[in-house]
C-alpha positions in Angstrom: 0.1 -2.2 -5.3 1.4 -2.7 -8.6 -1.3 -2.0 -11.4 -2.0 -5.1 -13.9 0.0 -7.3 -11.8 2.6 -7.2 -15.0 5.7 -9.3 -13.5 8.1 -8.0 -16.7 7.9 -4.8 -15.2 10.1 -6.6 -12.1 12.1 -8.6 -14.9 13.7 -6.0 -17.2 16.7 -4.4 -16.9 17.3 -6.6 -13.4 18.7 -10.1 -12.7 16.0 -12.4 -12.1 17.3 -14.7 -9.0 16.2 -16.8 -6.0 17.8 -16.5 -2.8 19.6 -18.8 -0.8 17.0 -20.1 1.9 19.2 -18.6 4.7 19.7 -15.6 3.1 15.6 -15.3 2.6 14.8 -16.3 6.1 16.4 -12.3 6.9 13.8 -10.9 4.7 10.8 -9.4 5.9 8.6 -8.0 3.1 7.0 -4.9 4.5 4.5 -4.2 2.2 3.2 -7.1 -0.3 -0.6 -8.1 -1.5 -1.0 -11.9 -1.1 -4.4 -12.0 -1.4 -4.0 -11.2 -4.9 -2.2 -14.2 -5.7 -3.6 -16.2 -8.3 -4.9 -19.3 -5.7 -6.8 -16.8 -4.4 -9.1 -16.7 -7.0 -8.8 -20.1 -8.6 -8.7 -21.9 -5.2 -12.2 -22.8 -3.5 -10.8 -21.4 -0.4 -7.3 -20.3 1.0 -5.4 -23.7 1.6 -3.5 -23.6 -1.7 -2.7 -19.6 -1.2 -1.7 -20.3 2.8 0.7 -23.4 1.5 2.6 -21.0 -0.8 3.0 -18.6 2.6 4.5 -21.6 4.2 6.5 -22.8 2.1 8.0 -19.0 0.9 11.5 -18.8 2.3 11.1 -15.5 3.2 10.9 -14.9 6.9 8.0 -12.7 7.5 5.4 -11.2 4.8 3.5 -7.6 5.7 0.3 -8.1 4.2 -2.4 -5.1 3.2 -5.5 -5.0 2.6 -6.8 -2.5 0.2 -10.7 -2.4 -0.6 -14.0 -5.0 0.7 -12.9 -8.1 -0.7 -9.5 -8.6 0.9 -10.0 -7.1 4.8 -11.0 -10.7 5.7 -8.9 -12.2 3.5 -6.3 -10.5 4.9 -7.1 -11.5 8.5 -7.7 -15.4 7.8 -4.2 -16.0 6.4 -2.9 -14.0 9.4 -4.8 -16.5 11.8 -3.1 -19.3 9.7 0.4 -18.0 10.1 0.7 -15.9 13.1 4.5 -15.9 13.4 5.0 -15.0 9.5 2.1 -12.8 8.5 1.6 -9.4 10.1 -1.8 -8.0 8.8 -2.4 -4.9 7.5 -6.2 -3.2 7.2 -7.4 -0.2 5.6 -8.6 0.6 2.1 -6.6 1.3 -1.1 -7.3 5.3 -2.7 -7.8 3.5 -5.9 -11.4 2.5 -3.8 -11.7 5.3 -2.4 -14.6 6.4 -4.6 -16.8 3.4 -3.2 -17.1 4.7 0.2 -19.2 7.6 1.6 -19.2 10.4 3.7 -22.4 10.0 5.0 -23.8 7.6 7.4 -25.7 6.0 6.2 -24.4 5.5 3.0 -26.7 7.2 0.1 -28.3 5.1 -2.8 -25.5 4.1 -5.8 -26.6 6.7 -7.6 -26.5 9.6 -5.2 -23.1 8.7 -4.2 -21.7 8.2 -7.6 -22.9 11.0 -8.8 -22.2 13.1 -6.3 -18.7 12.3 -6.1 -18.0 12.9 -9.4 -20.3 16.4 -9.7 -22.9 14.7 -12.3 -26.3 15.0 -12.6 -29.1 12.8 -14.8 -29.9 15.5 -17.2 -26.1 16.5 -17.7 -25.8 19.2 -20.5 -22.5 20.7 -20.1 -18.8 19.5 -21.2 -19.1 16.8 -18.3 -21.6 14.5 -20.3 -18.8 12.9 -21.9 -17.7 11.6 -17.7 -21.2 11.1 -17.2 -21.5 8.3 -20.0 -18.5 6.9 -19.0 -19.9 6.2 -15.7 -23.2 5.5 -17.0 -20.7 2.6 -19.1 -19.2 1.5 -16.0 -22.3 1.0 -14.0 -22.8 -2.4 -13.3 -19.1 -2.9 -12.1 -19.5 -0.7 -9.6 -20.3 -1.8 -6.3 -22.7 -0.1 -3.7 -21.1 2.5 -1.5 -20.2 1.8 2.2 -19.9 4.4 4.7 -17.0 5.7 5.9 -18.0 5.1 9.2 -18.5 1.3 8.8 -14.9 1.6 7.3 -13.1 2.9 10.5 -14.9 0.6 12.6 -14.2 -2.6 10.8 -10.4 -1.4 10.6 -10.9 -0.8 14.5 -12.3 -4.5 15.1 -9.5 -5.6 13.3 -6.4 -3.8 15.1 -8.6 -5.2 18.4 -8.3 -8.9 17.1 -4.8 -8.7 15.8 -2.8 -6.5 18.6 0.2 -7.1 15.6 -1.4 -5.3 12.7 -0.5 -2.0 10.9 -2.8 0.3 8.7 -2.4 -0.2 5.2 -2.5 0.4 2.1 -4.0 3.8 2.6 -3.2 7.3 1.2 -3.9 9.7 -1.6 -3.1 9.2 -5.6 -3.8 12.0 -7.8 -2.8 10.6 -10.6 -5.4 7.2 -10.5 -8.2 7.7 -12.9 -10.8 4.9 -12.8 -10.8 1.8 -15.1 -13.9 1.0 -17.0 -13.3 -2.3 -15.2 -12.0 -2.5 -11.7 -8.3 -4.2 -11.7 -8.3 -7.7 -11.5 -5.7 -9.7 -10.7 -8.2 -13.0 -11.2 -6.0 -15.3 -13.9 -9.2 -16.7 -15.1 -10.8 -13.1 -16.1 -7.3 -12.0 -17.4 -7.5 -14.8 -19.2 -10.8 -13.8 -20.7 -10.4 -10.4 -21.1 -6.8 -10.0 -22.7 -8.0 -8.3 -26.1 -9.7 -5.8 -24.1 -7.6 -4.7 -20.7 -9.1 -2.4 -18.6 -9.5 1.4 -20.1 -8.9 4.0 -17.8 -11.7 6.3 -17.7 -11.2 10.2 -17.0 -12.9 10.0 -13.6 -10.7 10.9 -10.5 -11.4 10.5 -7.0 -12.3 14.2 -5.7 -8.4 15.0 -3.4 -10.7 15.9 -0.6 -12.1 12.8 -0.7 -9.5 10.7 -0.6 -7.7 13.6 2.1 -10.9 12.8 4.6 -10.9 9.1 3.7 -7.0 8.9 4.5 -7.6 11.4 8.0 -10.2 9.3 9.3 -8.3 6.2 8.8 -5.0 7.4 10.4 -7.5 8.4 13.1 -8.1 5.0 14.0 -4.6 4.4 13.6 -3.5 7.1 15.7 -6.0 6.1 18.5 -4.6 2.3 18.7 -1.0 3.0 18.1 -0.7 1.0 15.3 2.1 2.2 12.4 1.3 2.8 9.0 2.0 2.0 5.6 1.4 4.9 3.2 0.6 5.1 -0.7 1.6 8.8 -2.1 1.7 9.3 -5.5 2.1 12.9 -7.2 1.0 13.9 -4.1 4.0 15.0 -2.3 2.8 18.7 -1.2 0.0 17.0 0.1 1.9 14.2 2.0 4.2 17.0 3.5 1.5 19.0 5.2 -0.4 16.1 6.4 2.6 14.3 8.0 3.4 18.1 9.6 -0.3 18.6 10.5 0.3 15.3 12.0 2.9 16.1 14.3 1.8 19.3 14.8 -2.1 18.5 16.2 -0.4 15.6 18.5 3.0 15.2 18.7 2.5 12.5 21.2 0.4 10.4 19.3 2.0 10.7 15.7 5.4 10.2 17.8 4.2 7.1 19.0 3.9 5.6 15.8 5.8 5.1 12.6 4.6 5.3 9.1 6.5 3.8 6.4 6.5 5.7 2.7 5.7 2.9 0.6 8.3 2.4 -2.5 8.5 5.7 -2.4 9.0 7.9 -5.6 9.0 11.3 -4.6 11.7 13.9 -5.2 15.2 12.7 -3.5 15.3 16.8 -1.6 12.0 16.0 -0.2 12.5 12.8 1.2 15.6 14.5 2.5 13.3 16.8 4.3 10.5 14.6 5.1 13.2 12.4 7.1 14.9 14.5 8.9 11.9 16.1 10.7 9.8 13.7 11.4 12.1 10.6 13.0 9.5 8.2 12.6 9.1 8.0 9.2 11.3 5.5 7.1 11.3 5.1 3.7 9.8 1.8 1.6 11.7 1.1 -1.6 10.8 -2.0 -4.3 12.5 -3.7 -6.9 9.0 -2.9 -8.9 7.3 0.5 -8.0 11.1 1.5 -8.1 12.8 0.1 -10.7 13.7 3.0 -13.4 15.1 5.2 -9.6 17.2 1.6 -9.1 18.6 1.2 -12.8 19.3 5.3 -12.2 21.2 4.8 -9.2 18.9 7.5 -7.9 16.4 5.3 -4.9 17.3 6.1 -1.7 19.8 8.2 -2.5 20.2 10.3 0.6 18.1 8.4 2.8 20.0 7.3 6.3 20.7 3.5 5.6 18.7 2.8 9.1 15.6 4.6 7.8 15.1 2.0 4.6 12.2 -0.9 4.5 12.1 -3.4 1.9 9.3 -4.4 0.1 8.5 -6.4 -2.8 4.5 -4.7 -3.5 4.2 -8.0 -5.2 1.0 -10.1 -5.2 2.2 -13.2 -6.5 4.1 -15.2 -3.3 6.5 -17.6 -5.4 7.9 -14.3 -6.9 8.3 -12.4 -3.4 11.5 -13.6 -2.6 13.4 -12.9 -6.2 11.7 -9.2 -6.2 13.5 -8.7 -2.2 16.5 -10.5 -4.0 16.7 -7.2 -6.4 15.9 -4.8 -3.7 18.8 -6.4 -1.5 21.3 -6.5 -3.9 20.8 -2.7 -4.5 21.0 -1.6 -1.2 24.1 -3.4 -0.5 25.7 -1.5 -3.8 24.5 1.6 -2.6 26.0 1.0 0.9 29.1 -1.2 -0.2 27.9 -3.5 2.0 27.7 -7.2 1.4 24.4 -9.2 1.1 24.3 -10.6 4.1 25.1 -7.3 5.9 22.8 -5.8 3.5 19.9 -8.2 4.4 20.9 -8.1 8.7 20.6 -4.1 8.2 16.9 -4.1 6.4 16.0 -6.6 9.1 17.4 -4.9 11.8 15.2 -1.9 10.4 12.6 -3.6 10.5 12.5 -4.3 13.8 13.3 -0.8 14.2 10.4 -0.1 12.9 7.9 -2.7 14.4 9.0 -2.8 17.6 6.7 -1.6 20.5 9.0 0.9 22.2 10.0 3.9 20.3 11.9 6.5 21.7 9.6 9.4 20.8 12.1 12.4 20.8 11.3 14.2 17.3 14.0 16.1 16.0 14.3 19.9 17.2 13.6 21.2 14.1 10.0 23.7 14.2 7.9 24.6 11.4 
């Protein structure tokens, strides 16, 4: 999910291309947020947003979901298009902080302040977090439970035998925006003097950990595959992927879980691969761009192991972001564009498909 929906962040440094229709009809985009498109929000309902999916050239589109407004979202395009869009539910750690623990969920204010460690008559150095929640109030949406959470995702994966979990996962480096990201044209429009300011309030790591857990829970329990968000958080990622395997080996074998556009250090996505076999390894044209101008994405990475994405929101510019992403794994393979395009497909499908030989590597902890 690419923050402020900026698209020169795809442009610079990187030719700005369409592909040829035959060439996009390969490309599956495993991890894009269509529901953020601009007809979205401009649109009275999704007609406008579900002709863009059909006309895209691209052949399939892996769709998340990432907080309350997009789960249905999500699902309606997917009854629309049921041979191109695979769903994806589960909630975003950048929302993380509207859900609760408790069931049922406590008052705004409890839960708000709770999270965060505030109180009403706040004296200490955390007054300063306390009035900028206190400025941030009425953006902020009433809490739902974490229970209700898991159970819609569960509904969902029972409607849709097809769809995956995602976006979930942890982000230690997200601090909250005085004004929840919006990718509606019409507010950017009006707010473009004054973006979003970050705030200094984080999401407490144990709540995002138990948020994430209970969501790969439900996962887990209808053996659906993943798609994971990890971000300065690659300690954390290790152990849970090894606490994984190591609680049920047959149920976290039975799965896959995709490391989307992932950024972490080149050695530990070395590791990370070659123990756990059913973990592949997103990259983008966008989250990864600076690793793709260095040469540096995917470097080590088994060719078989690599998913494309384009973690775009805007549809008409999917199939120019998996254009970039294409290109540079067919330079980093010496492989044409075609080939290129057949081996990410055939990865896919690697990936998606429902048998999976479950034999993890020998290596122990």
């Amino acid at each position: 999910m690419c923050a402020g929906g900026s698209e020169t962040s795809m442009q610079a440094g990187l030719t700005v291309e369409e592909p040829p229709e035959a060439l996009a009809e390969l490309f599956v985009d495993s991890h894009c947020h269509p529901t953020d498109d601009p007809a979205a929000y401009t649109e009275a309902n999704l007609d406008e947003l579900s002709r863009r999916i059909q006309d895209s050239a691209v052949g399939k589109l892996v769709c998340m979901s990432t907080n309350a407004r997009d789960q249905d979202l999500v699902a309606e395009l997917a009854s629309r298009h049921p041979s191109k869009v695979i769903p994806c539910f589960g909630w975003h750690p950048w929302f993380a902080h509207q859900i609760s623990l408790s069931d049922p969920a406590p008052s705004k204010r409890n839960h708000y302040y709770q999270l965060f460690g505030l109180s009403d008559s706040q004296t200490d150095d955390r007054s300063d977090l306390k009035s900028e929640l206190d400025s941030m109030w009425d953006h902020l949406p009433d809490p739902v439970s974490l229970k209700d959470v898991c159970q819609a995702i569960g509904e969902n994966f029972e409607r849709f035998p097809n769809a995956l979990l995602g976006e979930v996962g942890i982000d230690r480096a997200f601090r909250i925006p005085r004004r929840a990201w919006n990718y509606d044209p019409q507010k950017t429009a009006e707010d473009t003097a004054d973006q979003p300011r970050l705030t200094r309030l984080k999401t407490p790591q144990a709540h995002q950990m138990s948020i994430l857990r209970a969501q790969i829970e439900v996962a887990l329990r209808f053996k659906r595959n993943i798609s994971l968000h990890s971000v300065q958080a690659a300690g954390l990622t290790v152990d849970l992927l090894s606490s994984l395997r190591n609680t049920d080996l047959a149920s976290f074998g039975a799965i896959r879980l995709s490391l989307h556009s992932c950024t972490m250090d080149t050695n530990v996505v070395k590791s990370i691969t070659k123990k756990h076999a059913n973990v592949y390894v997103g990259f983008s044209s966008t989250i990864n761009r600076k690793q793709i101008l260095q040469k540096e994405c995917l470097a080590g990475v088994d060719r078989t192991r690599a998913l494309m994405e384009s973690d775009h929101h805007t549809v008409r510019r999917m199939p120019a972001c998996l254009l970039q992403a294409t290109r540079y794994f067919a330079d980093l393979h010496s492989l044409s564009l075609e080939a290129a395009a057949q081996q990410l497909r055939s990865n896919w499908n690697a990936f998606y498909s429902s048998t999976y030989c479950q034999d993890q590597d020998s290596d122990t902890d």
